[in-house]
C-alpha positions in Angstrom: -25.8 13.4 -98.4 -25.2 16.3 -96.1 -21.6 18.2 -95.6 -20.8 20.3 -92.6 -20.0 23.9 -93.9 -16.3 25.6 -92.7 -15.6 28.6 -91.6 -15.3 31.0 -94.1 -17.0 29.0 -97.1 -19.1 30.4 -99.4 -22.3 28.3 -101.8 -20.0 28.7 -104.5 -17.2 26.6 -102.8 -19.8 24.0 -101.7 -20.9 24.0 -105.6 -17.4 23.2 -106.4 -15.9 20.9 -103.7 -19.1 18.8 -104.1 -20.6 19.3 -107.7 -17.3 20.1 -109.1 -18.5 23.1 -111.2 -20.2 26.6 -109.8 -23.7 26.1 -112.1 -24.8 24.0 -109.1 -25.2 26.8 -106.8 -28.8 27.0 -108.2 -29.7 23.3 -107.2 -27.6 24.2 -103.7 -30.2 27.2 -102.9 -33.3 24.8 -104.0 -32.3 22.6 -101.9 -31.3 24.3 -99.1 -33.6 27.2 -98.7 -32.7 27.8 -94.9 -28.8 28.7 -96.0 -27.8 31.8 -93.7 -24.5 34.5 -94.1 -22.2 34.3 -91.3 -23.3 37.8 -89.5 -19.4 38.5 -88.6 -18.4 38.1 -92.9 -21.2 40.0 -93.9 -20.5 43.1 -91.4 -17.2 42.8 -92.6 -18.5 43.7 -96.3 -20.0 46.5 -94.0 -23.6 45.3 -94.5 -26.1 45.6 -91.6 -26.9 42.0 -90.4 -29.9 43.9 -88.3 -31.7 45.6 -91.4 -31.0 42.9 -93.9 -32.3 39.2 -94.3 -31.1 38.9 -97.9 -28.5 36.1 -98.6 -25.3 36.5 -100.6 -24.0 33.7 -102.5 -20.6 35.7 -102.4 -20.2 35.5 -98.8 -19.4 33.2 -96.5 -22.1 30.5 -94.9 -22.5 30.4 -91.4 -19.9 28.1 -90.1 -21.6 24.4 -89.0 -24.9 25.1 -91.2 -25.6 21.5 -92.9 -26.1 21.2 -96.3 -27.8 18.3 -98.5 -26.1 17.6 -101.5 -27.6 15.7 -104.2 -25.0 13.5 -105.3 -27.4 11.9 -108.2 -27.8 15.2 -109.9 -26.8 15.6 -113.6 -24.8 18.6 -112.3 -22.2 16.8 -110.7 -19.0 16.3 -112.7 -17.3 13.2 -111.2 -13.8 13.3 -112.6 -13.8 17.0 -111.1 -14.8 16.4 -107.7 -12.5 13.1 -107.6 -9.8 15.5 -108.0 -10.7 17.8 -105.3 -9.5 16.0 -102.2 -9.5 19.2 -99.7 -12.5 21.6 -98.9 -12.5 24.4 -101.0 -12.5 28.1 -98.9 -12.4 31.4 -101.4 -13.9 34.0 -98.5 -11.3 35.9 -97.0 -12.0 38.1 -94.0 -14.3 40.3 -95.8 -12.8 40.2 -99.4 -13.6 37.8 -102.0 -10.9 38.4 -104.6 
């Protein structure tokens, strides 16, 4: 299945909206190897989008990158994500606290 990412999401969000616990940010970055930083977030956390290619799994996805999820993994946790009716958004204009 592929999801849409928000503005202002980060893979741990994903991980938990759609896998229902944060250990699936592993199988996310497997398999989605392409997944970018939104440049204005990450110059935000005053790092240099020009000098750095480096992803941060602590800052937020570029808004409208699609993202396969493998909804037959053995990380999902069903009864979680049954609960979790909204998108889930932790990034916050440069701060993640």
């Amino acid at each position: 299945m592929k999801i849409t990412a928000d503005r202002n999401q980060t893979v741990y969000d994903i991980a938990a909206r759609w896998y229902g616990t944060a250990e699936a940010v592993g199988q996310l970055l497997v398999d989605n190897p392409e997944l970018k930083n939104d440049p204005i977030a990450l110059a935000a956390c005053g790092i240099n989008v020009l000098d750095n290619d480096a992803f941060y799994v602590d800052v937020a996805l570029c808004p409208g990158t699609e993202i396969e999820i493998d909804t037959d993994s053995k990380l999902v946790r069903q009864m979680v994500v049954k609960q979790l009716q909204n998108d889930i958004t932790t990034y916050d204009n440069g701060t993640n606290d």
